[in-house]
C-alpha positions in Angstrom: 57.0 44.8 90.9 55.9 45.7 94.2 53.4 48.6 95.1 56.2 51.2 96.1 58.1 50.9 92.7 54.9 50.7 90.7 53.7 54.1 92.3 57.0 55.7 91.4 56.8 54.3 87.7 53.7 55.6 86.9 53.6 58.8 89.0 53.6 61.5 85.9 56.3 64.3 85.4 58.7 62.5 87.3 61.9 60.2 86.9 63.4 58.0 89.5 67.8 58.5 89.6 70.0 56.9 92.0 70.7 58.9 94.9 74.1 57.7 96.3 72.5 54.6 98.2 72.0 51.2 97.8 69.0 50.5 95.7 67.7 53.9 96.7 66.2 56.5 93.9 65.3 60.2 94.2 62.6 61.8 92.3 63.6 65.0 90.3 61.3 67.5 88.8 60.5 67.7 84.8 58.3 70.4 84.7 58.6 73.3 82.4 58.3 75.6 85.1 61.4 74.1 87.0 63.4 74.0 83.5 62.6 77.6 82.7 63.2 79.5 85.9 65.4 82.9 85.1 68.6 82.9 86.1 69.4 84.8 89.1 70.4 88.5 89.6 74.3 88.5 90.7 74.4 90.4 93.8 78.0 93.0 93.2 78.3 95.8 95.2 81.0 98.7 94.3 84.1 98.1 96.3 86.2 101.0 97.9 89.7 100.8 99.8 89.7 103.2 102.6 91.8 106.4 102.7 94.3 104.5 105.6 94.7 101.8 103.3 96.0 104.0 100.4 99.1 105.4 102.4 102.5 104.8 101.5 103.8 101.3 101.0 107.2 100.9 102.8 110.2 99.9 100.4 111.1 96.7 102.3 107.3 95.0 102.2 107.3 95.5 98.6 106.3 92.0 96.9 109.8 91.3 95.5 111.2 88.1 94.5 114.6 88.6 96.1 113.2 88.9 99.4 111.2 85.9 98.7 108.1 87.8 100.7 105.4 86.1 98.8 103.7 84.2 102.0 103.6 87.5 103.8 103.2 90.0 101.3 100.1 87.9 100.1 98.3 87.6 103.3 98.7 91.2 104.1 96.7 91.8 100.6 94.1 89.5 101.4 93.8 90.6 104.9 93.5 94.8 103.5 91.0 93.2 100.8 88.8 91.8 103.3 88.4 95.0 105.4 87.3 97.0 102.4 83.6 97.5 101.3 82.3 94.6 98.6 84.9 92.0 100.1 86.9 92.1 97.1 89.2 88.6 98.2 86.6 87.2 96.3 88.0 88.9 92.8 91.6 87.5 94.0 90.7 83.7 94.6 87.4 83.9 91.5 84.9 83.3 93.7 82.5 86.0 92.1 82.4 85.4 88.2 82.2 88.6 86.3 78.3 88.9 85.5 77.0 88.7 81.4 77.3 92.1 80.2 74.3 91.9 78.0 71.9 90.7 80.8 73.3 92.4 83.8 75.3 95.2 82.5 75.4 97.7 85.4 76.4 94.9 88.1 79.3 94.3 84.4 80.6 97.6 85.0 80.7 97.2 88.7 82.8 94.2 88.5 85.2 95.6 86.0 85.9 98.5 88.5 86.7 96.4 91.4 88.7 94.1 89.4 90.8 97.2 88.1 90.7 98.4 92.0 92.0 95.2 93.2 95.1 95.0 90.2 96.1 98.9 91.2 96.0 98.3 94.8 98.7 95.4 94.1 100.4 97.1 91.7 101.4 99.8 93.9 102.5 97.8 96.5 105.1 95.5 93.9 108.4 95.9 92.1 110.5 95.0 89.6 108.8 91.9 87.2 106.3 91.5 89.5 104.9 95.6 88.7 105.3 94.5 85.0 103.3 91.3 85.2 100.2 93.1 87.3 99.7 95.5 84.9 99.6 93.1 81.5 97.1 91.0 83.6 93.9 91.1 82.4 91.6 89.9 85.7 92.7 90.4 89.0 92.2 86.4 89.3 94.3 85.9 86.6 97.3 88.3 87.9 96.8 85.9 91.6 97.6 83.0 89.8 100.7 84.2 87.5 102.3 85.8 90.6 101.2 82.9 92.9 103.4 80.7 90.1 106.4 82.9 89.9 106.8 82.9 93.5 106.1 79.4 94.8 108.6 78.0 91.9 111.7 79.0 93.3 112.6 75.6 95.1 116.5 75.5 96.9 117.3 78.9 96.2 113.9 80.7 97.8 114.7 77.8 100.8 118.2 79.5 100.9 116.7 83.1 101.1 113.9 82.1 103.6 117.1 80.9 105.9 119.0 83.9 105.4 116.1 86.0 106.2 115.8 83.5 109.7 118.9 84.5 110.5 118.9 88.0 110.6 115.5 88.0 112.6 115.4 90.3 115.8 113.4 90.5 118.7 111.5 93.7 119.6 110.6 94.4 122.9 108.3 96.6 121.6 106.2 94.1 120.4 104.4 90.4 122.3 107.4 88.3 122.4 106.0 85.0 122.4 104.2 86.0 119.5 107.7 86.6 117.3 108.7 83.2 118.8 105.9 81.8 117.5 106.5 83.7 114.2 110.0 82.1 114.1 108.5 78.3 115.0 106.4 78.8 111.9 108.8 80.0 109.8 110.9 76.7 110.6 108.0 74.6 109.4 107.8 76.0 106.2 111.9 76.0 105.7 112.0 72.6 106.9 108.7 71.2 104.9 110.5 73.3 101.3 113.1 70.0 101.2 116.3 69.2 102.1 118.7 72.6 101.9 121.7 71.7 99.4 125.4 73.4 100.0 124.9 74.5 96.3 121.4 76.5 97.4 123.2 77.8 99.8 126.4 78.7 98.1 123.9 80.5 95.4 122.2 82.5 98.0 124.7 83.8 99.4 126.7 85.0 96.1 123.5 86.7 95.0 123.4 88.5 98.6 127.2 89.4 98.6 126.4 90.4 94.6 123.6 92.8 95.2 125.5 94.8 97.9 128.4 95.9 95.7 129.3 97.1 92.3 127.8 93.9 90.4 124.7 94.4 91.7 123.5 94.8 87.9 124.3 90.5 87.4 122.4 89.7 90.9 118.8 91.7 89.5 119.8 89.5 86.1 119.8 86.1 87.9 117.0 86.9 90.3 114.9 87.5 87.6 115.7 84.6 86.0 115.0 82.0 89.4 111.3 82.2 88.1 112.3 80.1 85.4 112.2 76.3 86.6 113.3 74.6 83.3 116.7 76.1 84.2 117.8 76.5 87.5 120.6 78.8 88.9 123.4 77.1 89.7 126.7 78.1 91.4 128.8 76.8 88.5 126.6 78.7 86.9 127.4 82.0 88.1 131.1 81.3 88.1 131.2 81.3 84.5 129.0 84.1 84.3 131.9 85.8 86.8 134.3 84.5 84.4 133.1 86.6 81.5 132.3 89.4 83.6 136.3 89.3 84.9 137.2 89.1 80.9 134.7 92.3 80.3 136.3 94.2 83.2 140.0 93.0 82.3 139.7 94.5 78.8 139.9 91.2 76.8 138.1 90.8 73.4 134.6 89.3 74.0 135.3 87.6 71.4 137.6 85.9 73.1 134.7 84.5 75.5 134.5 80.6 75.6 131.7 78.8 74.3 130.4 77.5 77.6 130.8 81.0 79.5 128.3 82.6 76.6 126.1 79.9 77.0 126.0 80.5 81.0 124.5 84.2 80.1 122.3 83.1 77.0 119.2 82.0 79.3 119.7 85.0 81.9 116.8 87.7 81.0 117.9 91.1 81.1 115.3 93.6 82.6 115.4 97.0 83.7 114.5 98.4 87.3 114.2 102.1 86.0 111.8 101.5 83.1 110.2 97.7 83.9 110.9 96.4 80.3 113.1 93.1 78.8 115.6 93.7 76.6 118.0 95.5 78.3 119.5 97.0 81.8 119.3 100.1 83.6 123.4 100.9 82.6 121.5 100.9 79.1 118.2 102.3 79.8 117.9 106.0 77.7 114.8 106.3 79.6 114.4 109.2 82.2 116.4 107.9 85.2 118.7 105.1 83.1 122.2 105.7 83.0 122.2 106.6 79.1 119.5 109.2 79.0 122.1 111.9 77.8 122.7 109.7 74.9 119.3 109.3 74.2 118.8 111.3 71.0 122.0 109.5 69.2 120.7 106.1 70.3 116.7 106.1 68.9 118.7 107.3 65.8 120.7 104.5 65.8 118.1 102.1 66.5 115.7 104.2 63.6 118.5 103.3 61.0 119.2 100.2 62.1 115.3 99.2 61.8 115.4 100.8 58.1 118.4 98.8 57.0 116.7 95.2 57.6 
């Protein structure tokens, strides 16, 4: 053993590890004093969203998953975030854990706040599902991720919209026009690196668009909602036998009647309602305040009463 390894060996309170190199070691520190050092005092100051920041949201920059707005809608939160006091970007990605109530309480209650700060601020500026899946989030982290999933998952079809939505781009002289040419370069990319674009996305796209401008508007909301579901995707064959049912509900002919394969085309479709966010039904059906069946809504929570006391 030479003299450098024999001083290392015998040198007390420390260990030799490999450090990364060749034959190299790195002594590390067993003292007690090292192994009982108190943790350290989380640093979370109480976050605030300035008065300008809390005006009106405009309708069309609502996060909504049939105007496939996700990449924009999502910078513009992160971009408000990081303007307010406390950073609070950091509750969105999970950068700042929440602190252990029992050895940091106040800097607990701090975080909670801003995490419930951060999940209203979003919540008022979505829609549809999207409002519904905020609010039953439990961290503001957590409600990132969920909508992060629902709205990268759309494949062909949010390809489809993304080209629409190319299409019907306009320049504004009020604004830097290279800049908006550079806007529409970009937009390109991320079309182009989304895959190849299939007639059938296409075809789907532009049934739902046509759909949701006219008096079937209540099937479109059904299918968009149902794009966030990968393990089935919308198809255009699809939504002609859904149309074929639909003709057979409009002509008057028994449902009943209804084959097998156009049932099973509406089966995996979720039905959710815009007027009181819930599953289960759609706003034609909604005895809510605002759905179409308020008038009726005494006779119906009978019906539903008796119905739950016969089972």
């Amino acid at each position: 053993m030479d003299e450098t390894n024999s001083q290392s060996a015998s040198t007390p309170g420390n260990q030799t590890l490999p450090s990364g190199g060749a034959g190299e070691t790195t002594p590390i520190s067993t003292s007690a004093s090292a192994a009982s050092s108190p943790p350290v005092k989380p640093y979370i100051v109480a976050g605030s969203v300035s008065s300008a920041n809390h005006a009106s949201f405009p309708d069309d920059k609502m996060l909504d998953l049939s105007r496939n707005n996700w990449h924009e809608w999502s910078k513009s939160i992160m971009n408000t975030l990081a303007m307010c006091t406390g950073n609070l970007t950091s509750w969105l990605d999970g950068s700042t854990p929440c602190p252990d109530p029992t050895l940091w309480p106040t800097e607990h209650v701090i975080w909670n706040g801003n995490d419930r700060m951060v999940r209203a601020f979003c919540s008022a500026r979505a829609s549809g599902e999207d409002h519904v899946l905020i609010d039953k989030s439990f961290t503001a982290a957590g409600m990132w991720i969920i909508l992060k999933k629902r709205h990268s998952r759309q494949g062909p079809y949010a390809q489809a919209l993304r080209l629409r939505d190319l299409l019907n781009f306009k320049f504004e002289v009020s604004k830097p026009l290279a800049s908006q040419a550079r806007q529409i370069s970009e937009e390109c990319e991320r079309i182009v690196a989304m895959g190849t674009l299939s007639a059938d996305s296409l075809a789907v796209v532009a049934t739902l668009h046509i759909l949701n401008g006219g008096e079937l508007k209540h099937i479109a909301n059904q299918l968009i909602n149902a794009q966030s579901d990968t393990s089935n995707p919308l198809t255009i064959a699809r939504i002609i036998r859904i149309m074929e049912l639909e003709q057979q509900q409009l002509d008057g002919q028994d449902p009943s009647a209804v084959t097998p394969v156009a049932l099973a085309a509406t089966a995996d479709v979720p039905k959710f309602c815009t007027n009181c966010k819930t599953r289960g039904h759609i706003t034609d059906r909604c005895f809510q305040v605002g759905g179409k069946m308020y008038h009726e809504r005494d006779r119906l929570i009978a019906e539903i009463r008796a119905r739950k006391a016969n089972r």
